[in-house]
Every structure is written in C-alpha cells, then in structure tokens.
C-alpha positions in Angstrom: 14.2 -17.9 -5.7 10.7 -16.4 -5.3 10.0 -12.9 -5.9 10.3 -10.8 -2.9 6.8 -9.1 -3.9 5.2 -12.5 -4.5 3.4 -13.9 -1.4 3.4 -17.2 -0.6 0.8 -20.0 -1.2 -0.6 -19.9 2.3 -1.5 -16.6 1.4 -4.2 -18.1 -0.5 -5.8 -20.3 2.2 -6.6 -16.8 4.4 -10.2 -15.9 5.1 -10.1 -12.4 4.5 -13.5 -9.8 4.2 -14.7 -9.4 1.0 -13.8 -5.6 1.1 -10.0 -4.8 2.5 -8.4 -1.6 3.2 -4.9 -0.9 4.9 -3.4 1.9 5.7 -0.1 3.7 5.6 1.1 6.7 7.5 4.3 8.5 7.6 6.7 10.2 5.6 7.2 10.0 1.8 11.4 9.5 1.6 12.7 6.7 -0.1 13.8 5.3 3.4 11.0 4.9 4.5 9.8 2.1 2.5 6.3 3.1 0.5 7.5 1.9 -2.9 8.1 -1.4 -1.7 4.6 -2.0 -0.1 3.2 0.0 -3.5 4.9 -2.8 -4.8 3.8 -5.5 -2.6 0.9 -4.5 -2.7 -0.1 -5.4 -6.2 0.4 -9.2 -5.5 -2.0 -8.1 -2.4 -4.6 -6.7 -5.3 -4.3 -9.8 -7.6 -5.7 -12.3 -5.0 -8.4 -9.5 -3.7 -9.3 -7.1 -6.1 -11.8 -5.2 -3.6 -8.2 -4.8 -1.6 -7.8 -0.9 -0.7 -4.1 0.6 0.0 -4.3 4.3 1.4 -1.1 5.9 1.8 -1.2 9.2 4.5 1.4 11.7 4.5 3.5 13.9 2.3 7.0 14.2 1.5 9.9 14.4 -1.6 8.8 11.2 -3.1 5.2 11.6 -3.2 5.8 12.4 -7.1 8.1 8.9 -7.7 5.5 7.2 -5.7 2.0 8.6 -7.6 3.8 7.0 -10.9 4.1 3.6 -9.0 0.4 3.2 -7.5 -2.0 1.7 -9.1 -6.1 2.4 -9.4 -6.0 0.1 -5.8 -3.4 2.6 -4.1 -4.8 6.3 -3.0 -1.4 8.6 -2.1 -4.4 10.7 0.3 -1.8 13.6 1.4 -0.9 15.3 5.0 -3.5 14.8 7.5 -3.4 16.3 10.3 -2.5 14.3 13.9 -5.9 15.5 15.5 -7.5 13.7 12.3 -5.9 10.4 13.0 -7.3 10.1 16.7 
C-alpha cells in the first residue's frame, strides 16, 4: 500500500511553474487538517524544490505545527479578513 503522503507517478508528468506557492487559511486545531498537508507537502517539495507552502491563521496548534514545517512551510500568523480581499 502506498503512503498516503506519497503522490502518485502522474504527479511527475505535470507542467508546473518553475516557482510555486499555495496557500492555507483557517484555523490551527488539529481538526482542521494542517499537519497532514505540512506533511503532504514535503513529497510536494521533493519533486519542486522552489515549491512554497504559506500557512494563514492562528490557533492551539500553531506550536505542534511550527515543529512539523519545514524551511518550504511559513506558519505567517492571523491576518486580518480585510487583508485577504
């Protein structure tokens, strides 16, 4: 069975920019999910190592979740809503 943080071959035939950033918003709890992309995100990183992950928000897992990143993964904080527009 293949890792669920591996992606798949086709992965590998994409045409992607040479520079890629995605982004993230919502709360930090563990429900919502941000380890698992931090972790996902890594097989992401090791195809494209330009490959930028950009985390926004804030909440009681932001500490767990800073250990996890790595130097491809920015945890940037709150932002306000009138910011995002």
């Amino acid at each position: 069975m293949r890792d669920r943080f591996t992606a798949p071959s086709w992965v590998d035939t994409l045409s992607l920019p040479a520079f890629l950033m995605a982004h993230a918003i919502g709360r930090l709890t563990r429900e919502a999910g941000f380890g698992d992309l931090i972790k996902a995100w890594r097989s992401v990183a090791a195809r494209w190592p330009a490959a930028r992950l950009w985390i926004i928000g804030d909440g009681p897992e932001r500490a767990r979740l800073e250990r996890l990143a790595g130097p491809r993964t920015r945890l940037v904080g709150r932002v306000g809503a009138e910011r995002l527009r």
